[in-house]
N, C-alpha and C positions, 0 to 999 in steps of 0.2 A: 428504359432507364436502368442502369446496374445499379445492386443493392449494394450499399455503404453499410456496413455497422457503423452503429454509433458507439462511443465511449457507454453510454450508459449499457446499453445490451451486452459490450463487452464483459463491463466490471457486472451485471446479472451472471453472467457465465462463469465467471470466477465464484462470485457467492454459489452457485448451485454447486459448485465442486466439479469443475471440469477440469480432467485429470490431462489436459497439456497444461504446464505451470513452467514453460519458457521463463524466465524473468521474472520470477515469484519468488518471493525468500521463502525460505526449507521449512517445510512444517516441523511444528513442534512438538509439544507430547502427542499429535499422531503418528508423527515421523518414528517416535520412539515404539509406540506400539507397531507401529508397521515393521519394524525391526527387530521387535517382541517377534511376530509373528513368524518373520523369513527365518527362523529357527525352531520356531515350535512346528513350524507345518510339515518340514522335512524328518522331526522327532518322531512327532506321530504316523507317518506313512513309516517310516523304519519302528518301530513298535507294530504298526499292521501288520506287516511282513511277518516279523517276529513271534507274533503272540498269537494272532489270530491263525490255527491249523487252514481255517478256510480259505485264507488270502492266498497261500504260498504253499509253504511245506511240501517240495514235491519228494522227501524223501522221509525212511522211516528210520529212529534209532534203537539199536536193539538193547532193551533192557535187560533180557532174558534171552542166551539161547538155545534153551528144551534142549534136544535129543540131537539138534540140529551141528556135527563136529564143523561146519565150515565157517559157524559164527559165533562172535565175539560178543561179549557184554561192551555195547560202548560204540559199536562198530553203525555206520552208516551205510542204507544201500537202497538202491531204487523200490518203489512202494511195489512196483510187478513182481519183479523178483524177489519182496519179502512177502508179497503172497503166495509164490511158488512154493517159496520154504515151509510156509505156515501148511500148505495143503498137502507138501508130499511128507509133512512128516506129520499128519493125520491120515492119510493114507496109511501109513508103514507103524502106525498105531502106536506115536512115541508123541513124546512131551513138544506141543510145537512150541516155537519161537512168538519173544512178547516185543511189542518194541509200541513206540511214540510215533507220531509226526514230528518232522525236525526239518529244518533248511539246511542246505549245505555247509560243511565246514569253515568255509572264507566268508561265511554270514551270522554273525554271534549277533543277540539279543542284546537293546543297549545296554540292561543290568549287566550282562557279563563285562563289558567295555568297561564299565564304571565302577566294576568291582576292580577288573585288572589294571586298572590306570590307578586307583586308590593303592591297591598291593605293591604295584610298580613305583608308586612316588617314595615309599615306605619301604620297601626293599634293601638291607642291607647286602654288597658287593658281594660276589659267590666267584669262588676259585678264578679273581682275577678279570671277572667279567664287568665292565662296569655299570652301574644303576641306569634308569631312565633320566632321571635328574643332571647324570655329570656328562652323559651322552651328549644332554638336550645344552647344557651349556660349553661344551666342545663345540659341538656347531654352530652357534650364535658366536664362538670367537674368530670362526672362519667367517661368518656372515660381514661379523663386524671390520675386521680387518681386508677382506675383499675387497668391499663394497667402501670404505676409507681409501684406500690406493686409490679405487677407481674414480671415486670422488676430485681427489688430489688433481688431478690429471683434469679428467672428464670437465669438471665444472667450467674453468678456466679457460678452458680450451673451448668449448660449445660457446660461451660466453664470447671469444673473440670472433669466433664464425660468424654468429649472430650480428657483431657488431660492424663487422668488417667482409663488404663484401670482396674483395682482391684476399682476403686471410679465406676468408669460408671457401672459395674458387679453387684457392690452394690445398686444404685440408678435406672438404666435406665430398668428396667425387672416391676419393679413395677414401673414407671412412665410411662411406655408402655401402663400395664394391665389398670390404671386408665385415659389415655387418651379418653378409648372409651366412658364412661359415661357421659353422656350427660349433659352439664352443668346447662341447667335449671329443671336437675331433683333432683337438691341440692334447689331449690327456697323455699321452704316447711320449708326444714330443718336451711336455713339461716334467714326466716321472724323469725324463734322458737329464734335462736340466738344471732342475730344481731336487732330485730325489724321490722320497716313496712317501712321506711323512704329509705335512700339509700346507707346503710349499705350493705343489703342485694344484691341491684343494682351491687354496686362496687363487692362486692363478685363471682358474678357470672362471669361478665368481666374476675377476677382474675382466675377463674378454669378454664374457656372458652379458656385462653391463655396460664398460667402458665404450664401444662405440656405438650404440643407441643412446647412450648420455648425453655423447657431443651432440649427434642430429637434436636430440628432442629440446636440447638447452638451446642450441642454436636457434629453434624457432621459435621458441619462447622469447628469446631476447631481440628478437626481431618484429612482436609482438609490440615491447614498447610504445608509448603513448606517444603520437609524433610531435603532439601542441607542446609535451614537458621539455622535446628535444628545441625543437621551434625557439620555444621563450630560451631556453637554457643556449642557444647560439646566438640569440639576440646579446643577452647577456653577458658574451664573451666566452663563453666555457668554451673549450677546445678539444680536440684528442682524450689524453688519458682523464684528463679531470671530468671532461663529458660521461665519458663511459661509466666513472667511479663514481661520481658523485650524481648522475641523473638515469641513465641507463640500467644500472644493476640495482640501484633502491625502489629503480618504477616497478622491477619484472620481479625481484624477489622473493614476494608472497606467491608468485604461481613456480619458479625457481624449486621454491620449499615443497611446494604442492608435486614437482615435474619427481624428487627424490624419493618423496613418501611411494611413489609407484613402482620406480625404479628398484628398491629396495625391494617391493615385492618382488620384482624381475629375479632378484639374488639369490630368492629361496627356491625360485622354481630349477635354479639349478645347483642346489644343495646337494642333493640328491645324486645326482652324477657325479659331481663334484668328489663328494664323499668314497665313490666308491672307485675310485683311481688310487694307485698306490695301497696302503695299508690302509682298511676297512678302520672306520671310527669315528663317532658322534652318534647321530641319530640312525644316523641308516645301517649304521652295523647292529644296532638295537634291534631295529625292525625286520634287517635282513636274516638275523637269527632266529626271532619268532616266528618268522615265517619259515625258515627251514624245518622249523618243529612243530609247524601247522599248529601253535597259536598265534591265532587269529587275533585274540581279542586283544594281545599283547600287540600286533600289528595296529588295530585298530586303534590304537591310546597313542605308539607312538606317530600315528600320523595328525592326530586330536591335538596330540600337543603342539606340536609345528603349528597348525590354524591358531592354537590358544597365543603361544607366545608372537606369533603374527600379530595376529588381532589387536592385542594388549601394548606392541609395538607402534601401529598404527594409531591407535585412540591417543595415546603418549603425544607422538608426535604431531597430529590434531591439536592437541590443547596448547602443545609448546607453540606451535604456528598461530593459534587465537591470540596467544599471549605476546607475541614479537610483533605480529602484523594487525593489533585492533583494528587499522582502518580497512581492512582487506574485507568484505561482504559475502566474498564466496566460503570463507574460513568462519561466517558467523555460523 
């Protein structure tokens, strides 16, 4: 005889904490600590790195160096070869070379990150160069106007696919074929047509998202509750009033939800984006400091990008609690 669970065994399984939770509303203040955590655990393995000479450190920094003419106060270089220097100029009976354990250059301690992201917010403009701050809001106006165009279009359109199978037949086979193209391989072709400024920027944003919009709205709207469509044909509802009035109010809170991701989609090609035509917002920030191997200046302006993300995303979370109460997934 095959074993059944029973209801009661199941809900035992649930109370002992068993971590499939299919069909379980979101935990609460542990959800938060567990969210507490996916940031501190990554802090502290980067402070390991960092701090502790035992973990890492496979290089030495030279604080001092003695009698040694081929090194620098400041200067980084493998531990072998700063033992070399140390022994042969003890051999040659001169002042040797002093130095630290240190990690590589492209790896700053998070205090220096968090010094240089504090100096960097604070930073008034120097010969012309702009702050972290107007960089960081340049790009959020390309993010924003982008990702709006695409919107315009995208929503609308995925929406009719979804609803309409002879529209979607028509539209979604060649919105398939041109999703694979890679968006910054239009870069060339948008400087020709739009200019060097941020024309071309925004453009790329728009094709980066615009036809994964349509697919992904299209399934969402296809999604739809069939019993809502059902009664609502019972009803009389028709065509356009179907669509509008039962269609797009059923799928909307996952709609909101399809955006909040999309929009993520927008920033991962920021980045490219930015650096077609003339260099400016975040990535000519970051491009700079890292031409001048700071790092840590690197490290702030990509900090900030997740920060102003993040803070993007929780936003529009609460806006969506607040439009869609009855939505569950949104609680």
């Amino acid at each position: 005889m095959a074993w059944t669970p029973s209801i009661a065994s199941a809900r035992l399984a649930i109370q002992n904490g068993n971590w499939f939770s299919l069909g379980r509303p979101k935990l609460g203040n542990g959800g938060r600590m567990l969210a507490l955590w996916s940031f501190v655990l990554p802090l502290l393995a980067w402070c390991l790195v960092s701090y502790v000479p035992a973990v890492w450190h496979p290089l030495m920094l030279v604080t001092n160096p003695g009698d040694v003419a081929y090194l620098e106060t400041g200067m980084r270089m493998d531990r072998q070869a700063f033992a070399d220097a140390v022994t042969e100029a003890r051999e040659a009976n001169t002042a040797p070379p002093k130095g630290i354990p240190a990690n590589p250059v492209y790896l700053p301690a998070p205090g220096e990150v968090a010094s240089a992201l504090w100096t960097a917010l604070r930073a008034a403009p120097l010969h012309d160069t702009p702050t972290l701050p107007w960089s960081m809001w340049h790009s959020v106006q390309i993010i924003f106007w982008g990702f709006l165009l695409s919107s315009l279009v995208g929503v609308p359109l995925g929406i009719l696919c979804g609803a309409s199978k002879t529209f979607g037949g028509l539209v979604e086979p060649f919105v398939d074929f041109f999703r694979y193209m890679p968006a910054p391989a239009f870069g060339a072709l948008m400087v020709a047509i739009l200019g060097i400024y941020d024309g071309p920027k925004i453009a790329i944003i728009v094709i980066g998202t615009f036809f994964q919009q349509v697919l992904i709205i299209a399934n969402t709207t296809r999604q739809a509750d069939k019993l809502l469509i059902e009664a609502a044909l019972t009803l009389g509802a028709r065509k356009l009033k179907l669509l509008t009035h039962v269609v797009v109010p059923a799928v909307m809170p996952q709609l909101f939800r399809d955006q909040r991701i999309l929009l993520g989609w927008a920033w991962t090609y920021l980045i490219v984006a930015e650096l077609i035509g003339t260099s400016s917002g975040i990535t000519f920030f970051i491009t700079q400091q890292a031409r001048y191997q700071h790092f840590e200046n690197v490290y702030s302006g990509i900090l900030i990008i997740g920060l102003v993300g993040s803070l993007t995303d929780v936003a529009l979370g609460r806006l969506g609690r607040r439009l869609f109460p009855w939505d569950q997934v949104n609680r």
